[in-house]
C-alpha positions in Angstrom: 0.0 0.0 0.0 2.7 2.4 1.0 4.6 1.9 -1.8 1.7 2.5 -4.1 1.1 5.8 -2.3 5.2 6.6 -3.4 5.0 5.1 -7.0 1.9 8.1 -7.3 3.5 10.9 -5.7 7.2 9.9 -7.4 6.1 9.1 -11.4 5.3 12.7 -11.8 8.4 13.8 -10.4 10.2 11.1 -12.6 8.0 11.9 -15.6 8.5 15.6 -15.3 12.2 15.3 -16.3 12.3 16.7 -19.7 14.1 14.0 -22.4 17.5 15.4 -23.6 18.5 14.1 -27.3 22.2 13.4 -28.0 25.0 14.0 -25.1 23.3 13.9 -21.7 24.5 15.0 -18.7 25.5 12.9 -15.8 23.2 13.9 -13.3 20.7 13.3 -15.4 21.3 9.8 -16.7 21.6 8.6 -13.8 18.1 10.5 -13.3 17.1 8.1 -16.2 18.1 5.1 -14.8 16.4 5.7 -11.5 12.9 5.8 -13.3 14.1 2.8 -15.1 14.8 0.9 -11.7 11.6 2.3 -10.6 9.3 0.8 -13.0 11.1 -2.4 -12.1 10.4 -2.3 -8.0 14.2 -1.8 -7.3 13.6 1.0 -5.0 17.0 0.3 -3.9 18.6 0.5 -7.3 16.8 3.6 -7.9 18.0 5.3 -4.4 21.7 4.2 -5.5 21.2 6.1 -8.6 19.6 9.1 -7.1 22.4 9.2 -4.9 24.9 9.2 -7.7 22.8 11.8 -9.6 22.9 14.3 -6.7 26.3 13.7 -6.2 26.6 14.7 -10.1 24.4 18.1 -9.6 23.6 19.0 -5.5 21.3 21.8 -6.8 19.0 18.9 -8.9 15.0 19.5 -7.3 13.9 16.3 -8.7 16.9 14.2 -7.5 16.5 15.5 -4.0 12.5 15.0 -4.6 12.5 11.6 -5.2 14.8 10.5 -3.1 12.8 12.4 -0.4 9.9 9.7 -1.6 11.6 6.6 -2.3 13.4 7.3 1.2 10.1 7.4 2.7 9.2 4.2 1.1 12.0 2.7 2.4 11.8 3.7 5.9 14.7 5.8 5.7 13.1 8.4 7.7 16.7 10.5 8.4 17.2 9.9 4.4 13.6 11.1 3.7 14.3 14.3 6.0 17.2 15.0 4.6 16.2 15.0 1.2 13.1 17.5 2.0 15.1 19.5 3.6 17.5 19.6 0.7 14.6 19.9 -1.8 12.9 22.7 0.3 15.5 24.9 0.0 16.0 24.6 -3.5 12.4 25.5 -4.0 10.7 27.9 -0.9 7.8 28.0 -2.6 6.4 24.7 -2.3 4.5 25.1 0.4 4.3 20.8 0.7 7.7 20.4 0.6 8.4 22.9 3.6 5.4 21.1 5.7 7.4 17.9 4.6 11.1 19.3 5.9 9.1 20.6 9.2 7.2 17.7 9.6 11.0 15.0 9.7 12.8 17.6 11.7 9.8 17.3 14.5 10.2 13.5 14.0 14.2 14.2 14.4 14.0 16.0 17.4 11.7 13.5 18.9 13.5 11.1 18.1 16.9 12.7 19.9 14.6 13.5 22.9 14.0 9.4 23.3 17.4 9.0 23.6 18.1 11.8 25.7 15.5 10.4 27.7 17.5 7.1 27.8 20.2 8.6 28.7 18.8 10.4 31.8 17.6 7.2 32.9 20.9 5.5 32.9 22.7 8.2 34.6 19.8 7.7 37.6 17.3 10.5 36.7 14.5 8.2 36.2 11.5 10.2 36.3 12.7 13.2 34.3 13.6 10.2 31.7 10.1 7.6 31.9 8.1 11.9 31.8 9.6 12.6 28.5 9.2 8.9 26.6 5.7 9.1 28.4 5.1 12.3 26.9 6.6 11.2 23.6 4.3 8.6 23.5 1.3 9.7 24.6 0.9 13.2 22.9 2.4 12.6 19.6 0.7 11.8 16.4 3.9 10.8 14.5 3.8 6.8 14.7 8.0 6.8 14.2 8.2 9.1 16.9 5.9 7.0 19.1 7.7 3.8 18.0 11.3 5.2 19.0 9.7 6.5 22.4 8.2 2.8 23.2 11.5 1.0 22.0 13.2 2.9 24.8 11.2 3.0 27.5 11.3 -0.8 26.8 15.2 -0.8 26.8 14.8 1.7 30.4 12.4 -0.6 32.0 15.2 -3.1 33.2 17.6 0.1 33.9 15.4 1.5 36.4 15.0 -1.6 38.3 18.9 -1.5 38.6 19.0 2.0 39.6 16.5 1.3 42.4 18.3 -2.0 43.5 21.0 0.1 43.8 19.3 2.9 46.0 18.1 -0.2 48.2 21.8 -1.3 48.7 22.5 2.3 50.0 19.9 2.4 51.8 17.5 5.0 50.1 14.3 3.8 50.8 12.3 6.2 49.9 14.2 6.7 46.4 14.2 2.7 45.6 10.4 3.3 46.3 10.0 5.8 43.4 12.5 4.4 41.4 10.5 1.0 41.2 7.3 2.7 40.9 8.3 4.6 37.9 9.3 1.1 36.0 6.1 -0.5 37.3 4.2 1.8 35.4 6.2 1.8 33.2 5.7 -1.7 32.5 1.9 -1.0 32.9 2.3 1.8 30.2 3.8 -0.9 27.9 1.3 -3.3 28.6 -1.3 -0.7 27.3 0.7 0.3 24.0 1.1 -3.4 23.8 -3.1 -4.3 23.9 -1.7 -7.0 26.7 -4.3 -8.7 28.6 -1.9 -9.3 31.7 1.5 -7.4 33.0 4.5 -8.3 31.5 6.8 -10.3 33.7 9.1 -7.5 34.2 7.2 -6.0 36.4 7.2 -8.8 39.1 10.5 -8.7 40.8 10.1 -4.9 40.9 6.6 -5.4 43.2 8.3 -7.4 45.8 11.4 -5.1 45.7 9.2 -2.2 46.0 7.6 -4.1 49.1 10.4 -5.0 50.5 11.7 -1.0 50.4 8.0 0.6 51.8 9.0 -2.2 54.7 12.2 -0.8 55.0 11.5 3.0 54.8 8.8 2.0 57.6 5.8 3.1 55.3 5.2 -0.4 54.4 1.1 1.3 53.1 3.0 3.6 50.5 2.9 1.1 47.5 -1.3 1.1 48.1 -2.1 3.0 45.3 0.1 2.0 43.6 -0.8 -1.7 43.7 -4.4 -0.6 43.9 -4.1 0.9 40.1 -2.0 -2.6 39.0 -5.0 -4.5 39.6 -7.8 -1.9 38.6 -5.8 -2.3 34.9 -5.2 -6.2 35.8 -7.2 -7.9 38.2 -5.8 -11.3 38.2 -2.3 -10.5 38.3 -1.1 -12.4 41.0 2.2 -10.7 42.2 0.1 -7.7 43.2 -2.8 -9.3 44.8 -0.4 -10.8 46.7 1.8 -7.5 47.7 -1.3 -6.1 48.5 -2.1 -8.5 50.5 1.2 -7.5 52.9 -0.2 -3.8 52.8 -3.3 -5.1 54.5 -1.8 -6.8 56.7 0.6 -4.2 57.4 -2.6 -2.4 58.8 -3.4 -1.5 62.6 -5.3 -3.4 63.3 -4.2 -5.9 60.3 -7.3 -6.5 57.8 -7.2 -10.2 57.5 -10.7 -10.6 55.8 -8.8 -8.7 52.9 -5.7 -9.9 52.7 -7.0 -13.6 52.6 -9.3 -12.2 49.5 -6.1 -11.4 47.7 -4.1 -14.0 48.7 -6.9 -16.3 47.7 -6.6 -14.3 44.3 -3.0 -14.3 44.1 -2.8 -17.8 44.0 -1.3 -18.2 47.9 -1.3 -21.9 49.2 -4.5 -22.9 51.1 -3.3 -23.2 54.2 -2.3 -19.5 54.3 -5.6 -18.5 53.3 -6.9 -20.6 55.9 -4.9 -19.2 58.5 -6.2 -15.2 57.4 -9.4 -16.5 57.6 -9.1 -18.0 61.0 -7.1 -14.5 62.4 -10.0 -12.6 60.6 -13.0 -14.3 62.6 -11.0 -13.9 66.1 -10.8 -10.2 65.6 -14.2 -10.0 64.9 -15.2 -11.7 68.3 
């Protein structure tokens, strides 16, 4: 389909170069050959000789334009952005080919502002990092953009779990609990772009670390929400039912009649569940 969309916008381009009797230049027989290659499907031949006619004559408009499209149909967005630009500033009048230009440097910058993002992530600044590839994702309408935003937060996901093991080892509590709360919705975020119907199994490790840091900071109830929105998105996903379970029962007094729902939920043993259920009906005597 897309590259029914390019042959359409590229033939007139190709068509529109005017045929030259007798010695032709070299710019434009290689021009010649790219239509040629064209009409065959070798997109990648025609790119090769597109290349060779703009190295022939930089100030060619319909080199640089169809390039700019057979770039596009290639997935060569940097190539296709290039070439725009190029082509733009041969001709400032086409009003399409400036909203073109514009429209690959937006995707360019985006795409640098992913890997910044990355970046901030591995050097420990984890929310200013997952708010930009958040941001990236959810407010642009330029599917490359979105794609190089969800590859990375991907690729940070396993990061930030390191970052916050290693906040745990120095004993920052309350930073390994924000740290692992940004990559477990992160994960959730994934999940969503994704259309999964559970989780993703990174997530687990980082609910029982994030437990085990709330314990540690003594505000063992500060992953409730936080669990609480994990299972209004995924219900039966066990690892938090069963974290949450700990938050009830972190309660004063504990709420066993709750936690035994969720462990029951989670997927605890029997016997444990028995046990809840047992504490449950002595604190209501």
């Amino acid at each position: 389909m897309r590259t029914a969309i390019v042959r359409a916008l590229l033939l007139p381009v190709l068509l529109a170069i005017p045929f030259v009797s007798g010695c032709q230049s070299e710019a434009k027989r290689h021009l010649y050959k790219a239509e040629d290659l064209f009409e065959k499907r070798d997109l990648d031949g025609a790119k090769k000789e597109l290349e060779l006619s703009i190295k022939a004559d930089p100030t060619s408009l319909d080199a640089h334009k169809s390039l700019a499209h057979i770039d596009e149909a290639l997935g060569d967005d940097e190539g296709a952005g290039r070439e725009y630009e190029a082509a733009s500033a041969l001709d400032p009048t086409d009003q399409k080919l400036l909203d073109k230009a514009r429209l690959y440097k937006k995707l360019e910058d985006l795409a640098n502002s992913s890997g910044k993002a990355l970046d901030d992530i591995k050097a420990g600044k984890v929310t200013e990092g997952v708010a930009t590839l958040k941001d990236i994702m959810l407010t642009t309408r330029i599917p490359a953009a979105r794609g190089k935003a969800v590859s990375a937060l991907m690729d940070a996901i396993p990061i930030i779990e390191k970052v916050g093991d290693q906040q745990m080892q120095d004993k920052k509590y309350t930073d390994a609990i924000n740290t692992y709360e940004q990559g477990i919705r992160a994960a959730m975020l994934m999940a969503r772009v994704h259309k999964m119907d559970a989780l993703g199994p990174d997530a687990d490790p980082m609910m029982h670390k994030i437990t085990q840091a709330a314990k540690a900071a003594g505000t063992p109830d500060a992953t409730f929400k936080l669990f609480n929105d994990v299972i209004g998105d995924y219900p039966d996903d066990k690892t938090a039912n069963l974290e949450l379970a700990q938050v009830y029962l972190s309660k004063t007094p504990p709420d066993y009649d709750t936690a035994a729902d969720l462990e029951e939920r989670g997927g605890a043993p029997d016997d444990e569940v028995r046990k809840l259920r047992d504490q449950a009906k002595k604190h209501r005597k």
